[in-house]
Backbone as XML, in Angstrom:
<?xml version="1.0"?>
<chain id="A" units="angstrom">
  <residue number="1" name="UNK">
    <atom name="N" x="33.235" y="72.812" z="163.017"/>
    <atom name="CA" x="34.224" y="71.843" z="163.476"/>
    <atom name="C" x="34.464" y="72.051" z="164.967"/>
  </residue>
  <residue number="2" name="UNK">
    <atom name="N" x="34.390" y="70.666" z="165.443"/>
    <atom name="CA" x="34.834" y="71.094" z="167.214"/>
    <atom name="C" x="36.765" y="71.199" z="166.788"/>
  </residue>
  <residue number="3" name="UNK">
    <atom name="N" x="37.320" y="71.285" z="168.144"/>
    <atom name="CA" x="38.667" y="71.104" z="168.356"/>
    <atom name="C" x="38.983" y="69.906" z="168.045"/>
  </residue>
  <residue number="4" name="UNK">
    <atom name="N" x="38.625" y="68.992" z="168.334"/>
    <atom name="CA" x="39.376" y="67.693" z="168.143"/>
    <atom name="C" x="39.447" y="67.451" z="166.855"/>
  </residue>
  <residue number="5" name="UNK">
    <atom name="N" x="38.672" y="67.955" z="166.223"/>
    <atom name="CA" x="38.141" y="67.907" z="164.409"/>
    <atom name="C" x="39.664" y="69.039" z="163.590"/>
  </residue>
  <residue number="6" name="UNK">
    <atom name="N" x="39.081" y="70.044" z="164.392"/>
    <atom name="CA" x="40.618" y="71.120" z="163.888"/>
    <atom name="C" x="41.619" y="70.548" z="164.017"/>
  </residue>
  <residue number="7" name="UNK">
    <atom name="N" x="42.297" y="70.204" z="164.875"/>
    <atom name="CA" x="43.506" y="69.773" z="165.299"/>
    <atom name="C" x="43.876" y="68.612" z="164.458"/>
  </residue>
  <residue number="8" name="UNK">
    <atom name="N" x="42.811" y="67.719" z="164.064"/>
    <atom name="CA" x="43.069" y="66.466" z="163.242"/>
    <atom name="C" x="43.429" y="67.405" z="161.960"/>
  </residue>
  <residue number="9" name="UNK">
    <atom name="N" x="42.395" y="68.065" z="161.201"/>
    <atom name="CA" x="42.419" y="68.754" z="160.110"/>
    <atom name="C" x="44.237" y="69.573" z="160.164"/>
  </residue>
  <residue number="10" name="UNK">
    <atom name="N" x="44.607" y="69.983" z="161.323"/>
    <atom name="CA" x="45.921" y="70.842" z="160.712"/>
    <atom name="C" x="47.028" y="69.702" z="160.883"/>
  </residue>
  <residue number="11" name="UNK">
    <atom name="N" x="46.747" y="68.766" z="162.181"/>
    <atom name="CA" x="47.712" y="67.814" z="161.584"/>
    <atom name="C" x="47.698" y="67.048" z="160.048"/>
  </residue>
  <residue number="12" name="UNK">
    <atom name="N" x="46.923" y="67.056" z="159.705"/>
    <atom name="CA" x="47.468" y="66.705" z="158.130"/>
    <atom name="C" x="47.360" y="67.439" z="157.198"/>
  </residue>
  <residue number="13" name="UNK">
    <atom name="N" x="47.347" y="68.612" z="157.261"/>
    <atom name="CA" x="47.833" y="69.588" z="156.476"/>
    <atom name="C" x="49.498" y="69.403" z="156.021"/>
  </residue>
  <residue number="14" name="UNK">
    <atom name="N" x="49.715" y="69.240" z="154.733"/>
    <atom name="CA" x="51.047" y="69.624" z="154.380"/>
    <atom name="C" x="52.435" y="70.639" z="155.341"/>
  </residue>
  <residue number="15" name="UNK">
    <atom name="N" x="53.133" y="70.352" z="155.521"/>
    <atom name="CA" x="54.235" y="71.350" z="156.450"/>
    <atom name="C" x="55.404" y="71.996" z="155.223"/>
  </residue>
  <residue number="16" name="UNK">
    <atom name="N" x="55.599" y="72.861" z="155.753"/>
    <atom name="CA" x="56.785" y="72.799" z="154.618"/>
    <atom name="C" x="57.968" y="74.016" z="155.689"/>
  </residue>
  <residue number="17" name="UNK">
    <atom name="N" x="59.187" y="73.731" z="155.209"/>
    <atom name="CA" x="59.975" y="74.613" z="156.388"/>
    <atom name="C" x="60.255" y="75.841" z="155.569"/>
  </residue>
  <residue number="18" name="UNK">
    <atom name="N" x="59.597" y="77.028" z="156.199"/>
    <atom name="CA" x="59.415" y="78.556" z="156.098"/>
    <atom name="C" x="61.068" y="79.055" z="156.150"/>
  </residue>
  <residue number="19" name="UNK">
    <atom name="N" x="62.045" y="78.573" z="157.208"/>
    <atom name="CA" x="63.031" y="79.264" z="157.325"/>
    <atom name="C" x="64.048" y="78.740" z="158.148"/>
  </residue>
  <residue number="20" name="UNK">
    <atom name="N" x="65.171" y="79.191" z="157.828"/>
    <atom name="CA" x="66.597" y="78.233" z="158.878"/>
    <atom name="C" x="67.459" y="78.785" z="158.341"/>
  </residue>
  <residue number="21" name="UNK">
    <atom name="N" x="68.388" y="78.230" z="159.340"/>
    <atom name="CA" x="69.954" y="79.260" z="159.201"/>
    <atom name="C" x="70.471" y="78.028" z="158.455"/>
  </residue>
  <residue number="22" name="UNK">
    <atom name="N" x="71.156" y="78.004" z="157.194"/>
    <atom name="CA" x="71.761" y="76.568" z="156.742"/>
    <atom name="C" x="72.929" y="76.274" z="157.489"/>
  </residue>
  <residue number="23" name="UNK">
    <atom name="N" x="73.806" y="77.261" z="158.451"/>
    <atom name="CA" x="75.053" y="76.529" z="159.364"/>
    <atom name="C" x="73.960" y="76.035" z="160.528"/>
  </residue>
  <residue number="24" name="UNK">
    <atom name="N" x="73.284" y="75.941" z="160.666"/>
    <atom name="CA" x="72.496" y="74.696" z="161.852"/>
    <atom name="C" x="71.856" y="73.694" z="161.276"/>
  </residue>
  <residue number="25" name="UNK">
    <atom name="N" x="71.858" y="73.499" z="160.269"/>
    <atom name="CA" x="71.898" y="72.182" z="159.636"/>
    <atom name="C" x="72.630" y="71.181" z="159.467"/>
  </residue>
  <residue number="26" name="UNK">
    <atom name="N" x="74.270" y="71.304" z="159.917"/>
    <atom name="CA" x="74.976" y="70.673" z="159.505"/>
    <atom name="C" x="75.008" y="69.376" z="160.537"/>
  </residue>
  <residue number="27" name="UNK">
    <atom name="N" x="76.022" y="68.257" z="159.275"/>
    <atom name="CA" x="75.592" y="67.144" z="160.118"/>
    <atom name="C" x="77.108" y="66.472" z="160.872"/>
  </residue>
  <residue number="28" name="UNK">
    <atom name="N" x="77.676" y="66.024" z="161.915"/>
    <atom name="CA" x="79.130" y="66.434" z="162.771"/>
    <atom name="C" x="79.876" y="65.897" z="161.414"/>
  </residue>
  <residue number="29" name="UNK">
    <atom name="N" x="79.570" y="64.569" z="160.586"/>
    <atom name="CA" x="80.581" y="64.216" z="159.500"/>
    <atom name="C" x="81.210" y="65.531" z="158.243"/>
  </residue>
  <residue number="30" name="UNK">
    <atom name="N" x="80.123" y="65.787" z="157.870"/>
    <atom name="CA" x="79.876" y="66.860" z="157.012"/>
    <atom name="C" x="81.039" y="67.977" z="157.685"/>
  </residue>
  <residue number="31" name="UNK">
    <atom name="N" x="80.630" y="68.494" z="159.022"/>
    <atom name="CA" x="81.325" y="69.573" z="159.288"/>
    <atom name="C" x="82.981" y="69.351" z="159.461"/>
  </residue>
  <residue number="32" name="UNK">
    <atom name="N" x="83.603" y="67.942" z="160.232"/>
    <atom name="CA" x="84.614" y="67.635" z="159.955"/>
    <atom name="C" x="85.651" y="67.133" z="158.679"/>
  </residue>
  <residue number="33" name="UNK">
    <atom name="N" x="84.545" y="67.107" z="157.457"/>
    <atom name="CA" x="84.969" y="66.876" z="156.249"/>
    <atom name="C" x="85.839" y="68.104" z="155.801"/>
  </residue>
  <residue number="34" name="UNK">
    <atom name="N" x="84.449" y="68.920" z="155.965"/>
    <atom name="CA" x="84.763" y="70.772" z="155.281"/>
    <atom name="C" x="86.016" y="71.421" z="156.636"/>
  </residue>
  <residue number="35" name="UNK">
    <atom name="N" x="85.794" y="70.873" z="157.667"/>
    <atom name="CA" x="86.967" y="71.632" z="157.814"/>
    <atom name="C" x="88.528" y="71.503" z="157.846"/>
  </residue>
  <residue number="36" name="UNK">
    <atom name="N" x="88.325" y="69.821" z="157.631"/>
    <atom name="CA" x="89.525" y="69.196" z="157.027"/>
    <atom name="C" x="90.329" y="69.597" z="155.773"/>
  </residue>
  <residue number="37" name="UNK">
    <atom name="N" x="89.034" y="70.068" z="154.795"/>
    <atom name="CA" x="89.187" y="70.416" z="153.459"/>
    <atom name="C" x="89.629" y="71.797" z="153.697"/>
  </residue>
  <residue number="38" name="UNK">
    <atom name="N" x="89.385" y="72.500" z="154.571"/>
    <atom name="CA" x="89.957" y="73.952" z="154.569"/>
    <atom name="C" x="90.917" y="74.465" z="155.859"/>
  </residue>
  <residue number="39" name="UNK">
    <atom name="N" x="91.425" y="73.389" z="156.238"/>
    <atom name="CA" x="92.559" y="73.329" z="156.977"/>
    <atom name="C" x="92.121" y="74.165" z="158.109"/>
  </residue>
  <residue number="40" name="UNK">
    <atom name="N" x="91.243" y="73.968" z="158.513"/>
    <atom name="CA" x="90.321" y="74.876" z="159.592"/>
    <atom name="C" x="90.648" y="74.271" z="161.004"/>
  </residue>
  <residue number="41" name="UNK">
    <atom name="N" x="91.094" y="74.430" z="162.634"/>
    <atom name="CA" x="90.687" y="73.798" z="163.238"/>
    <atom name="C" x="89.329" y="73.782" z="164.154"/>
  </residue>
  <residue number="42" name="UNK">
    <atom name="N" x="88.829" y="72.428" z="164.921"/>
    <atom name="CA" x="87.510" y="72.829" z="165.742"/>
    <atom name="C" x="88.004" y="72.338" z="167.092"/>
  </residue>
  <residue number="43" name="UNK">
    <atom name="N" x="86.725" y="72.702" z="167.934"/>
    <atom name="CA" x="87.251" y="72.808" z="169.311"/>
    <atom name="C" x="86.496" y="71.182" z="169.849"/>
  </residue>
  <residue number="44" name="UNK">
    <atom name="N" x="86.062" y="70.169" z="168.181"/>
    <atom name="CA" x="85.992" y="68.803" z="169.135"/>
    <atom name="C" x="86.739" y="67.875" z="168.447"/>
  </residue>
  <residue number="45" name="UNK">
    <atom name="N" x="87.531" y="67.056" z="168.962"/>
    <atom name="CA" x="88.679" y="65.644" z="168.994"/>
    <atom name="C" x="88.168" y="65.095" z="167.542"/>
  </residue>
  <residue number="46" name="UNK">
    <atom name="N" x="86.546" y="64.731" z="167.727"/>
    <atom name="CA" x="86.479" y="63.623" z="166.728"/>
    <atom name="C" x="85.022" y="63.661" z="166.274"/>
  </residue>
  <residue number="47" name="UNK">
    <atom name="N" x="84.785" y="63.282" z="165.459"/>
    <atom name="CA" x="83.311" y="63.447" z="165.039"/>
    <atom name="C" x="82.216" y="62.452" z="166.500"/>
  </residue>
  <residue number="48" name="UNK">
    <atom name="N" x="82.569" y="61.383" z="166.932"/>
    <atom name="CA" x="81.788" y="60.942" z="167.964"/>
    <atom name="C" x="81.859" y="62.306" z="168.746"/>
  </residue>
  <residue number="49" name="UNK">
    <atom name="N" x="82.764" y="63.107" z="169.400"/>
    <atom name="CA" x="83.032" y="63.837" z="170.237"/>
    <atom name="C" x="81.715" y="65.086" z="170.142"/>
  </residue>
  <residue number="50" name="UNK">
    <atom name="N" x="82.070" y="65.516" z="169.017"/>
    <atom name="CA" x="81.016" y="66.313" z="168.408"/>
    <atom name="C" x="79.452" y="65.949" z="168.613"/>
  </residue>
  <residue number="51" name="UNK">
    <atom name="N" x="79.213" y="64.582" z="167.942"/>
    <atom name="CA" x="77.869" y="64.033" z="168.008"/>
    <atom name="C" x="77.345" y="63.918" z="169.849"/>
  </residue>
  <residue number="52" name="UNK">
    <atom name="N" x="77.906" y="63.831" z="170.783"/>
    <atom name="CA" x="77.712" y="63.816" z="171.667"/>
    <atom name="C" x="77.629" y="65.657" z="172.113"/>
  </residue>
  <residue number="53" name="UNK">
    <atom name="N" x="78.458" y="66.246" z="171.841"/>
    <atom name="CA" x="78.102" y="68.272" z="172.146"/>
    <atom name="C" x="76.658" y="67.766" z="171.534"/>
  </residue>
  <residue number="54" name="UNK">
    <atom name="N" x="76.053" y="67.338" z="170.695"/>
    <atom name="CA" x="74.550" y="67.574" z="169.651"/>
    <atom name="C" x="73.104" y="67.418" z="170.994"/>
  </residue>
  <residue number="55" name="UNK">
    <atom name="N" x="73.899" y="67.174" z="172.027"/>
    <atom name="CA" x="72.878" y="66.632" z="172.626"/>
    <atom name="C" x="72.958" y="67.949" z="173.655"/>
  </residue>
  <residue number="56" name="UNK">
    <atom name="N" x="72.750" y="68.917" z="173.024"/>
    <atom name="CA" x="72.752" y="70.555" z="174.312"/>
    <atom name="C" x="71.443" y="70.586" z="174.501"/>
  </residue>
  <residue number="57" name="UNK">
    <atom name="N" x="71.618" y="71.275" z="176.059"/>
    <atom name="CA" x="70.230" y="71.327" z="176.096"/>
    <atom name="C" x="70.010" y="72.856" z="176.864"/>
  </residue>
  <residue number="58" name="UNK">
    <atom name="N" x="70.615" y="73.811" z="176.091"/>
    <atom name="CA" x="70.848" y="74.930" z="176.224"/>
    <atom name="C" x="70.955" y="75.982" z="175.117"/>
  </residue>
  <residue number="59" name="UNK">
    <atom name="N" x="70.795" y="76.824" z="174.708"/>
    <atom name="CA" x="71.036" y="78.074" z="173.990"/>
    <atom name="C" x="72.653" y="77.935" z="173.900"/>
  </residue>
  <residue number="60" name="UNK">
    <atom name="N" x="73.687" y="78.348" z="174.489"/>
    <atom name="CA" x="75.183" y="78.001" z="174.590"/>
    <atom name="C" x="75.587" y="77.279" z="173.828"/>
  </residue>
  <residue number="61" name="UNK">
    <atom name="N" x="74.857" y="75.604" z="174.444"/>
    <atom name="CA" x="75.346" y="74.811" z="173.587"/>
    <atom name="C" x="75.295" y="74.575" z="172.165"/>
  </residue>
  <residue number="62" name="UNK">
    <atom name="N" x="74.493" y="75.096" z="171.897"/>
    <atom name="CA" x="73.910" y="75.269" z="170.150"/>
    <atom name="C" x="74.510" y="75.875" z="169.586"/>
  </residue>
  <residue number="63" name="UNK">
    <atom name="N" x="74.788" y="77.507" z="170.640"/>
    <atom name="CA" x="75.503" y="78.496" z="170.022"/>
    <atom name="C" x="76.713" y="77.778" z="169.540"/>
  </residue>
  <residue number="64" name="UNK">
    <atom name="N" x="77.555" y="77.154" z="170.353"/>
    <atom name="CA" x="79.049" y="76.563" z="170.321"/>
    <atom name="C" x="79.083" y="75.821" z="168.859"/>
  </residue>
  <residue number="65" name="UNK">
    <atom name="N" x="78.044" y="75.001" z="168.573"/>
    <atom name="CA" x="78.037" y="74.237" z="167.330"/>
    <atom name="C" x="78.014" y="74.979" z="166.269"/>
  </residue>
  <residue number="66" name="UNK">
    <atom name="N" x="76.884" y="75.772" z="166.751"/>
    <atom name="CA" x="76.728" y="76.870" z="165.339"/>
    <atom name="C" x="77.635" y="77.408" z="165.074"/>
  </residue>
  <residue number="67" name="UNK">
    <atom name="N" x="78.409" y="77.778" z="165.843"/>
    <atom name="CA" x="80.004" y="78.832" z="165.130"/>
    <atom name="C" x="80.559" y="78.271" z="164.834"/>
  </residue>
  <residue number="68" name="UNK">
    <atom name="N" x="80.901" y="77.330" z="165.311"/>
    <atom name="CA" x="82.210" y="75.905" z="164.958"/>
    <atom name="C" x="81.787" y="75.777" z="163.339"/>
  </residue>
  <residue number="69" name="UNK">
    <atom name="N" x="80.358" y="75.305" z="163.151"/>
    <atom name="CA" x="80.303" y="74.741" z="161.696"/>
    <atom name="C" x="80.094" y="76.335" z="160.896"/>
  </residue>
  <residue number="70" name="UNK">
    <atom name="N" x="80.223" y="77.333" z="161.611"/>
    <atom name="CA" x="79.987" y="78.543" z="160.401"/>
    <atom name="C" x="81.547" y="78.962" z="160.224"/>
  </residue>
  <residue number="71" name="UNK">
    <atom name="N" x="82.310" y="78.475" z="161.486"/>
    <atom name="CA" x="83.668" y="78.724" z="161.112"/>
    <atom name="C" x="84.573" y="78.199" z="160.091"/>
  </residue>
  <residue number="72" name="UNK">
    <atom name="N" x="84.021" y="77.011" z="159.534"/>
    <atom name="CA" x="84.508" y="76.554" z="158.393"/>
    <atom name="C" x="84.071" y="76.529" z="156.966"/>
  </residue>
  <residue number="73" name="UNK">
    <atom name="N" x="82.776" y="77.377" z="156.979"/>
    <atom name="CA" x="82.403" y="77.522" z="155.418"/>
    <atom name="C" x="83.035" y="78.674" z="154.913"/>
  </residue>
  <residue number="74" name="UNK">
    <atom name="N" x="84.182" y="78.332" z="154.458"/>
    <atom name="CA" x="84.765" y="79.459" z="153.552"/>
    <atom name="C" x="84.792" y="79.614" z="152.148"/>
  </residue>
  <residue number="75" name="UNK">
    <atom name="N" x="84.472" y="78.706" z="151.723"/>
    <atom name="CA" x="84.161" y="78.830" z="150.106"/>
    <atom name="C" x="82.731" y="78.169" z="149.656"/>
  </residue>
  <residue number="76" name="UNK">
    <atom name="N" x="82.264" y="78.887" z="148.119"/>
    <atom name="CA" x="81.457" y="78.700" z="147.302"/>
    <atom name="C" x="81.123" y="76.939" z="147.653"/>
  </residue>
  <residue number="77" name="UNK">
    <atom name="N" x="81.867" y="76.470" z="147.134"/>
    <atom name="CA" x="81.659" y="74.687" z="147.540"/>
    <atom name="C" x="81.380" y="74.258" z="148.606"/>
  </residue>
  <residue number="78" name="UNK">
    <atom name="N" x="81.951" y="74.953" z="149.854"/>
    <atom name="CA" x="81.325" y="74.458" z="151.615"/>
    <atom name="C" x="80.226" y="74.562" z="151.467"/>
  </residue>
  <residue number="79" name="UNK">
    <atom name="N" x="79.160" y="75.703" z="151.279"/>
    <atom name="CA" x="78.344" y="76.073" z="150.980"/>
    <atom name="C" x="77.109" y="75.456" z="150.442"/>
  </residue>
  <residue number="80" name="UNK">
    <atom name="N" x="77.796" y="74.931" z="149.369"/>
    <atom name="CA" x="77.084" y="73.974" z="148.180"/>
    <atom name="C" x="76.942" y="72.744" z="148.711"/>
  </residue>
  <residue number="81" name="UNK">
    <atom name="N" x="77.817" y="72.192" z="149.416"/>
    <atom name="CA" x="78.311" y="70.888" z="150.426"/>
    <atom name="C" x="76.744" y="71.092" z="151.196"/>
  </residue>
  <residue number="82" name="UNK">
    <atom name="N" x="76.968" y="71.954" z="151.741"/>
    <atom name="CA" x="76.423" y="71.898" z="153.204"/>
    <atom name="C" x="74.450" y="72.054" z="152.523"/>
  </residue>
  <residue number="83" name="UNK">
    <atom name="N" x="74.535" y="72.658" z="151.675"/>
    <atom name="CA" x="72.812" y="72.780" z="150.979"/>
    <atom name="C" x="72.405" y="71.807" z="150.429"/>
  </residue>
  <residue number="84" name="UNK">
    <atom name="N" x="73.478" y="70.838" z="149.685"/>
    <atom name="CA" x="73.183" y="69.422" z="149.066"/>
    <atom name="C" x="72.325" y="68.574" z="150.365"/>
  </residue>
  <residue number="85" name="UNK">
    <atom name="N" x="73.515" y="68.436" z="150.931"/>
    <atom name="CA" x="73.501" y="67.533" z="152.116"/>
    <atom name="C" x="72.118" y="67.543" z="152.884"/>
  </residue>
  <residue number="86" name="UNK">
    <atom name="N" x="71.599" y="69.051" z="153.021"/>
    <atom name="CA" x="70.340" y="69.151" z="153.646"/>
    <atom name="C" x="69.215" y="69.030" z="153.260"/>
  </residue>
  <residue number="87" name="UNK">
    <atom name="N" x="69.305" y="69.223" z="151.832"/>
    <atom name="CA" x="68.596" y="69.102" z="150.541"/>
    <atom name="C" x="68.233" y="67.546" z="150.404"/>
  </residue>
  <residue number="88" name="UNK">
    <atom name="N" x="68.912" y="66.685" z="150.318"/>
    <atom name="CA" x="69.256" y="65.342" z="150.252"/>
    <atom name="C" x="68.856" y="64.687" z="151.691"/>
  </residue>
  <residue number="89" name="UNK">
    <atom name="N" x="67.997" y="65.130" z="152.924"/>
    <atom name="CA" x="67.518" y="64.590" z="153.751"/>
    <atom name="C" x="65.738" y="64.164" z="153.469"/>
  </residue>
</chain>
């Protein structure tokens, strides 16, 4: 096989995702639901507010999301919430 032949061949190879943190999955509705539900506060106004932080284009900014939505899974059901939801994409 030349390269151009490989490269075709692994692009259609099946993908499947090896690994992820499930609090970086979350989606801004989802996370303002659960933390409504657990009387949690976050550091954005409104879910548009949020969806607009989504657009980082930094390490920081990711970080910021990521804690925000790990700061509100406190129970068995957030949890379950948040695996459905990703599950269901």
């Amino acid at each position: 096989m030349n390269p151009i032949q490989i490269e075709k061949f692994i692009e259609g190879i099946p993908k499947a995702e090896l690994h992820l943190h499930i609090e970086g999955t979350f989606e801004p509705e989802l996370m303002f639901e659960i933390a409504h539900r657990n009387n949690i506060p976050i550091s954005y106004d409104s879910v548009d507010e949020l969806k607009k932080a989504y657009s980082f284009n930094n390490l920081q900014g990711f970080l910021d999301i990521y804690y925000a939505g790990a700061s509100v899974l406190l129970h068995v059901q957030d949890f379950y919430d948040l695996t459905w939801a990703y599950l269901m994409k």
